[in-house]
C-alpha positions in Angstrom: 140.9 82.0 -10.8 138.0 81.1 -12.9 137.7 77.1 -13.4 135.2 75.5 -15.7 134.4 72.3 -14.1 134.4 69.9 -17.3 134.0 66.8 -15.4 132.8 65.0 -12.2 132.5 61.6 -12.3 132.4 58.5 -9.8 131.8 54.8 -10.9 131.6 52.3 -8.3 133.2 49.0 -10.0 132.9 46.7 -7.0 131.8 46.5 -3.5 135.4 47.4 -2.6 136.6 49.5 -5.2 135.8 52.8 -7.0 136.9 55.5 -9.8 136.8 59.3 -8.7 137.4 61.5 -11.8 137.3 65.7 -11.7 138.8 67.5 -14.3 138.4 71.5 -14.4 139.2 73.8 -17.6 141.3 77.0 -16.6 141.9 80.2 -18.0 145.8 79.6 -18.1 148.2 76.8 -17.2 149.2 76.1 -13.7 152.8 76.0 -12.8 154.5 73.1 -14.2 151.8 72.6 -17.5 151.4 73.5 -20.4 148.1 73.0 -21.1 145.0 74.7 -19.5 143.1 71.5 -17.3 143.6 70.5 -13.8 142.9 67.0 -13.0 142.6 64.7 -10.8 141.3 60.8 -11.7 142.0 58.5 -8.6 141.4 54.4 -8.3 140.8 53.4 -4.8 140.7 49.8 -3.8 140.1 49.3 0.1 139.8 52.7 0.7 143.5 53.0 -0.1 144.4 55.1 -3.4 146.2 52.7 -6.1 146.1 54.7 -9.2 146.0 58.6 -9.4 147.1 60.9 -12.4 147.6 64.3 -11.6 149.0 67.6 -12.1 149.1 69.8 -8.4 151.0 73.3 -9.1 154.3 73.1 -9.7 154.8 69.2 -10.3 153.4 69.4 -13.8 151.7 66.2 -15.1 152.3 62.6 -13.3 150.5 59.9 -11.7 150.6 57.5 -9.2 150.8 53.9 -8.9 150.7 52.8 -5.5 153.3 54.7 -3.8 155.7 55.1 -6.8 155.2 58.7 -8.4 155.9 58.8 -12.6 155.8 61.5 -15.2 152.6 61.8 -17.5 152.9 63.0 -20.8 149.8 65.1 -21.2 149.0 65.4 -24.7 144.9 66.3 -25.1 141.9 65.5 -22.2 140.5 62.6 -24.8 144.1 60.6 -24.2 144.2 61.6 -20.6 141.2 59.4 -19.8 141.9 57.0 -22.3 145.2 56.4 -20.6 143.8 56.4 -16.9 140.8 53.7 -18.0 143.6 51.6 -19.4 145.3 51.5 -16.7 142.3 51.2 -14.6 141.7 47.7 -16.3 144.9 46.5 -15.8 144.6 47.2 -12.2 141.2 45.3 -12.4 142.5 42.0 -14.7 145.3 41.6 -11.7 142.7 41.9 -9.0 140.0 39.5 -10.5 
């Protein structure tokens, strides 16, 4: 499969905490989506993943906060990372 890699990011935000973001076009949806990116945006604290939206073959869209896994309503890429860096700051406003 062909993937168009639209997006490689990572933003260190502290000493101790980071922002890995990777988001591929495809030629057709995976299993489980019904749109045509795979992504993966993770926020790791400690070395330890605290935040992670996703959508792995089969599971559709979701993230992760901390060990509880949630549906994700994927509605465009814009909202996507919208929606991760707003949850991003939440984590960060509890941590500070």
């Amino acid at each position: 499969m062909n993937a168009e890699l639209l997006l490689r990011e990572h933003h260190v935000l502290s000493v101790n905490v980071f922002v890995e973001m990777v988001v591929w076009k495809l030629p057709s949806p995976l299993p489980g989506s019904r749109h045509s990116f795979k992504y993966r945006l993770a926020l790791v604290v400690d070395s330890e993943c605290v935040l992670r939206y996703d959508n792995e073959s089969g599971k559709g869209d979701h993230k992760h906060i901390g060990v509880r896994e949630v549906p994700y309503v994927f509605s465009s890429a814009r909202k996507l990372l919208e929606d991760f860096w707003r949850d991003v700051d939440k984590w960060m406003e509890v941590m500070e």
